[in-house]
N, C-alpha and C positions, 0 to 999 in steps of 0.2 A: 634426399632432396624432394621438395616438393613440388607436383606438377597442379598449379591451382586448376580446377574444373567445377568451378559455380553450376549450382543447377536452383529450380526453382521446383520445390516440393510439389506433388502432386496431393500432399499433406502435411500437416506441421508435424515434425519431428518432435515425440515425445517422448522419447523412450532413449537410455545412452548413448553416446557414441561407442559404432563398434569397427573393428578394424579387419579385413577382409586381403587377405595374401592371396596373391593371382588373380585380380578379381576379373581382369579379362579373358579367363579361361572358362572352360564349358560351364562348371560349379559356380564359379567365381561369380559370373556375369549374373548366373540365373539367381545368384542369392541375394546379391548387390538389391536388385528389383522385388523381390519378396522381401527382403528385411526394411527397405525402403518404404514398402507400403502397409508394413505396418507399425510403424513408426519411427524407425530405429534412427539415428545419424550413419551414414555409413562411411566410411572410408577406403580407401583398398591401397596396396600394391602392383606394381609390375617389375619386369623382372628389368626394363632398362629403358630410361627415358625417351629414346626410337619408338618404344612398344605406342601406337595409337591407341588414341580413347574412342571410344565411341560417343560421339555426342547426347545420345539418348540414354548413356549407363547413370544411372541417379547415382551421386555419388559425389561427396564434398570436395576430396583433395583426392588424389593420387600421388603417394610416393614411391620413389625407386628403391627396389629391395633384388638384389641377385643373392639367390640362393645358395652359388657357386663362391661367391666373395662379400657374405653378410656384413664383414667389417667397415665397409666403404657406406652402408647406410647411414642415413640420418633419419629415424621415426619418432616420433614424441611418442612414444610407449604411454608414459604415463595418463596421455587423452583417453586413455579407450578404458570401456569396462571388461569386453571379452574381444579375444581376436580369434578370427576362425581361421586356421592355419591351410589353405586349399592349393599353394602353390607345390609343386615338385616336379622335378624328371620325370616323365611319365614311361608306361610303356610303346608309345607312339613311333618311337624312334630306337634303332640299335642296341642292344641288350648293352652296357657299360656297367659293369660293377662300381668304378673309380667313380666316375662321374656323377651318378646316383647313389652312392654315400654322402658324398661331399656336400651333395644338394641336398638330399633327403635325409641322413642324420645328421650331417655337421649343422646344416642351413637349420634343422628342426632345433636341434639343441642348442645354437647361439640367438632364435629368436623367443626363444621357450626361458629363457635365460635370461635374456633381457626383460621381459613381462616380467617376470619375478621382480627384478631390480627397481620397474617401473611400479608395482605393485596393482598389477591387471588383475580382476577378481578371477576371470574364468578363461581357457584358454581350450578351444575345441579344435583337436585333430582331424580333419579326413585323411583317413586310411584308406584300404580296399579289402575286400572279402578274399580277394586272391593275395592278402600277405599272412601267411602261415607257412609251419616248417616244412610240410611240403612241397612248396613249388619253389623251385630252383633260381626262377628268375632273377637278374637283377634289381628291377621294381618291386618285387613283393619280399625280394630280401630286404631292402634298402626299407622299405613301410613297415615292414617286422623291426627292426631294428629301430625306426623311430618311434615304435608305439613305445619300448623299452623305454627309452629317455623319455618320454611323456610321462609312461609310468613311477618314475627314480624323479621326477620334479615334485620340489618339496615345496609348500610356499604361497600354492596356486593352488585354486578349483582347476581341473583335468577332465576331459573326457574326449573317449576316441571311439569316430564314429565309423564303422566300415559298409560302403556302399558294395551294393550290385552291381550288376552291369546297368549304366544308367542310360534311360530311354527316354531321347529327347530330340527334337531339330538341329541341334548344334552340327556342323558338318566335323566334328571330334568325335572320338572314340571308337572303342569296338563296334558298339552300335549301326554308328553311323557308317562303319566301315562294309558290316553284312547287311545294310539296306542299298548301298549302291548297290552290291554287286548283283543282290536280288533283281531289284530295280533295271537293270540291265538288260534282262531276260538272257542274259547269256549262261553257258553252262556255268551252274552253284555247283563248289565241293560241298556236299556235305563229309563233315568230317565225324567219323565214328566215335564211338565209344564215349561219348561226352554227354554224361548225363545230370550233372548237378548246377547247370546254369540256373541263375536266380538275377531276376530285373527289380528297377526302381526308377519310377518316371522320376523325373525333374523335380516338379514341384513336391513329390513326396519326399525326396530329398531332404531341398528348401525348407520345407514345414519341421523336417523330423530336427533340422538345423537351429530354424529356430525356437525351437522349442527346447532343444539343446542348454541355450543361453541362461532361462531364467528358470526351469527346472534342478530343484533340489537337488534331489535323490539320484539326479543324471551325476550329479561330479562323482571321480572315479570309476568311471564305469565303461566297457566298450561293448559297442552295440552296433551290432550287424542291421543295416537298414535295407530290406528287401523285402518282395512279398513272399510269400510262403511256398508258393509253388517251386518245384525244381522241372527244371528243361532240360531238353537235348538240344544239341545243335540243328538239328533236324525240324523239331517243335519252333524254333522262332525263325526259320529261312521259310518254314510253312507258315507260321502267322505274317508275315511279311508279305510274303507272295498270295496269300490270300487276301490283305486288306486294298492292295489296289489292284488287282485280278491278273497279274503277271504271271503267265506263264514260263516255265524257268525249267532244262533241262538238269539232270542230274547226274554228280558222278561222285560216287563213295570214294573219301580217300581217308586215309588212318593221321592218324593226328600226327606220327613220324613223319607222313610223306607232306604233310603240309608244315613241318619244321622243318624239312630239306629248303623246301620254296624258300621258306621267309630267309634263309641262310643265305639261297641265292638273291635274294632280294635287297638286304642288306646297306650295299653300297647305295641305293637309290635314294634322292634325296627326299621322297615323302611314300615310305614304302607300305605296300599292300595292306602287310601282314609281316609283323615283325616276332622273333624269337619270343618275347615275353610274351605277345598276346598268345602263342599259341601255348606255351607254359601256362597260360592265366587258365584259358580252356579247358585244357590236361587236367587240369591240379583245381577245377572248380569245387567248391562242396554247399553243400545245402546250408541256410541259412537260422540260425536262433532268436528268433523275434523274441523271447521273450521278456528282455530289458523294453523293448521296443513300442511293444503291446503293453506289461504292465506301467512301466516309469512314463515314458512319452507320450501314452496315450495312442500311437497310431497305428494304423493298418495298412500296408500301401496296396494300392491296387494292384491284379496281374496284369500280365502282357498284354491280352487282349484288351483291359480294359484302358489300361494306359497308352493304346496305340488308337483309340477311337479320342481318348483326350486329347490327341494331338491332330485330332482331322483325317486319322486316316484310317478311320474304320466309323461304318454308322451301325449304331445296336440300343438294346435297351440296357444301358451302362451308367451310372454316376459321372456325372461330369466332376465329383472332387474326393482327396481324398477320405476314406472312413476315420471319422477322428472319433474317437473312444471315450474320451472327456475331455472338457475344456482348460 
């Protein structure tokens, strides 16, 4: 069903209509606004006609799409040239295997499915970095398992993109979750032994998204979108605490002892630190630009630099990011 949301371009739309799953969620929104601006028609999803719009989200129509009960949709599939697939279960909430199958393979494979039917040229997955056979999680099982069905679609241009930890103002994610606590100046755990964290501002995201779209040599392909550097847990509670001058006690705890927490933490209805982020952590590993850098063209900045793009650090940095060719 459609929810109509007229807007009035901030440029004329020359470029397809594209179709955009969760687009009121952290990815969603910020790509809505980049794809909008340079040209694209956009459209989105949510996940239930309750969910508010934002007045200022650019964006034609809004239809209802639940992940959990894709059948009950109605989308004209066949509008769109590409749909960027950005809704699912996250890890934000209670480790659920059932729940994030349902959503994140069934919900991937009956919209993935219907594009076919509809004959959508190009169909872009976000994934995450933390879904590999390693980590245990829910979410990164449930992401592993829909990259599968992405891959086994016949029919379609495919491509699956897997983010970093993405750094940006949205009050979502893990991100935003160790800048509170930073931010607090109250004691930080740093948690040990975690050494292959890897970040991606927003817009470098956005950028590596769309370019995603009309990039050839992108279909078939899955490509880790990060910068190069790897971190510890320690390296970004210190770049944090160092960009607005927060002084911040410290207490080392092991990644087990901060999976007790989140265990305990659980039942709460918008909790800390849950089971999967600390999985996501454990089980991080270093990132392969190299589809990224050669097919894409792009380079994303690191943490420090992408933490002064957002206001919160002043230095001699690029305001954008390194793009490699046009």
């Amino acid at each position: 069903m459609a929810q109509g949301t007229p807007r009035k371009f901030r440029r004329q739309a020359i470029k397809p209509a594209i179709l955009i799953t969760g687009i009121t969620g952290m990815i969603g929104s910020a790509l809505a606004e980049h794809l909008s601006d340079v040209g694209y028609q956009v459209h989105g999803t949510v996940r239930s006609s309750q969910v508010g719009i934002p007045s200022n989200l650019p964006v034609e129509h809004v239809y209802t799409y639940n992940l959990e009960d894709p059948m009950v949709s109605v989308i004209p599939l066949h509008m769109f040239d590409s749909i960027i697939h950005c809704a699912a279960v996250t890890s934000e909430m209670d480790s659920d295997l059932v729940r994030s199958r349902r959503a994140n393979v069934d919900g991937t494979k009956f919209i993935i499915t219907e594009a076919i039917r509809s004959r959508v040229r190009r169909f872009i997955y976000i994934s995450s970095m933390s879904a590999h056979p390693a980590n245990p999680s829910a979410y990164a099982r449930s992401k592993l398992e829909a990259e599968r069905v992405v891959r086994s679609a016949r029919g379609i241009e495919w491509v699956i993109l897997r983010p970093g930890l993405v750094v940006s103002r949205s009050p979502r994610g893990i991100f935003s979750k160790i800048f509170k606590l930073v931010s607090t100046g109250w004691v930080v755990p740093i948690v040990t032994g975690i050494n292959n964290l890897s970040t991606v501002h927003i817009d470098d995201l956005c950028e590596a998204i769309s370019r995603s779209i009309e990039t050839k040599h992108a279909a078939g392909l899955s490509i880790d979108v990060a910068a190069e550097e790897c971190l510890t847990f320690s390296d970004i509670v210190d770049a944090l605490a160092n960009s607005n001058g927060t002084r911040i006690r410290r207490l080392r705890v092991t990644p087990w002892a901060l999976l007790g927490a989140a265990y305990c933490l659980r039942w709460t209805k918008s909790p800390a630190v849950t089971r999967d982020n600390v999985y996501g952590l454990i089980n991080a590993r270093s990132p392969d630009s190299s589809h990224l850098v050669k097919i894409l063209g792009l380079e994303p900045t690191n943490l420090r630099e992408s933490l002064e793009r957002l206001g919160l650090l002043n230095g001699p940095f690029s305001s954008r990011p390194r793009h490699l060719h046009s």
